[in-house]
C-alpha positions, 0 to 999 in steps of 0.5 A: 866473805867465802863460806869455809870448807867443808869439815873445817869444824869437823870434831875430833876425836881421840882415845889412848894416851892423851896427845900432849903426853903421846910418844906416837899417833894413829890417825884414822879416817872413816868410810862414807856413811860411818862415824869417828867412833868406828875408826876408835873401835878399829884401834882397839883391835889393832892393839894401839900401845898405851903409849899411842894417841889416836885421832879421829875426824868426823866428816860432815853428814858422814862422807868426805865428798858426795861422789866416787872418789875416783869421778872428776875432780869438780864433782867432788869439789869443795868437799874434797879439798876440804877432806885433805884440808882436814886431814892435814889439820890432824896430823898437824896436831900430832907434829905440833904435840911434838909426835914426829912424823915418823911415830905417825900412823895414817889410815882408814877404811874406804872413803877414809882410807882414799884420803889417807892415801891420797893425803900421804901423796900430796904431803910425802914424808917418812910417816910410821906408816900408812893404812889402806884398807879398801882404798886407793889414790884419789882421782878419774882415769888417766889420774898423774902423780908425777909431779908429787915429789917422792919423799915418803922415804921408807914408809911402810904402807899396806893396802889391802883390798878384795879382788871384786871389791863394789867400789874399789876398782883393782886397778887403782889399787894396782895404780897406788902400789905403784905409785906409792912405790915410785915415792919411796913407800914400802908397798904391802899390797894384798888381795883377798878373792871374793866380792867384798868391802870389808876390812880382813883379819889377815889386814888387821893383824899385818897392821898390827905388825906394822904399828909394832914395828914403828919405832 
């Protein structure tokens, strides 16, 4: 019998409005070395509605994979499969609650944001929108998402990075602009100067705006 992924027992936790009574969800991914509890503490400055349910996973050891995010593939497997898996499995809860896509937030910060991203990609649909703060799509230099099917049909997506960000190469933040375009996305890409990793007032409150206007 084959070991199970990695985080396939990842916990989830929730705050806000429990899910069965949730008219929206906000789901949120946390950056390596952190915990779900941060991604909590994030709704609460972005001013989740009551209305709103919130999701947090917790990846195993606090990361979703052992390397970059933008090495090959291989050095990131099982546990990147096993992070996108995860990622599915929440939004999931949300669809089966009844939430649709649509009234469904997606995001995260670093690694966690990568793999909001990078999940939105490989599952494109009209989400309420997508949260990027310091990340980008998954992958090594030369990375193609032509094959995606471009399907996410008006999301509005925010990407929000510094110019000299330590682990977030601007080029792959320019990259997922593009391509998050391409599939229909509604791209707010901004970049703050400096050499930086962290997550903006400014962002925070254009995600606020964006949580705002879901319908």
């Amino acid at each position: 019998m084959s070991e199970p992924l990695p985080h396939t027992h990842a916990p989830l936790l929730a705050a806000g409005m429990p899910l069965a009574a949730a008219t929206h969800a906000l789901v949120l991914f946390h950056g390596r070395g952190a915990d779900a509890e941060g991604m909590l503490a994030l709704a609460e400055a972005l001013d989740v509605p009551g209305a709103w349910a919130v999701l947090a996973p917790q990846a195993d050891a606090h990361s979703w994979w052992p390397s970059s995010g933008f090495a090959p593939f291989f050095e990131n497997e099982p546990w990147m499969d096993g992070a996108l898996a995860c990622a599915q499995r929440t939004v999931a809860e949300a669809l089966a609650a009844g939430i649709p896509a649509e009234r469904i937030v997606v995001g995260g910060f670093s690694q966690g944001a990568c793999l909001a991203l990078d999940y939105a990609v490989r599952h494109p649909q009209r989400f309420g929108a997508l949260l990027g703060f310091a990340g980008g799509l998954l992958g090594p230099p030369g990375t193609r998402w032509d094959d995606l099917p471009a399907a996410l049909d008006g999301t509005p997506a925010l990407l929000a990075v510094h110019d000299n960000d330590p682990w977030i190469p601007l080029v792959r933040v320019e990259e997922t602009a593009r391509v998050l375009t391409e599939k229909g996305a509604v791209v707010d890409a901004r970049l703050y100067r400096g050499t930086h990793h962290t997550i903006m007032p400014e962002s925070v409150e254009a995600a606020q705006a964006l949580i705002a206007n879901v319908g």
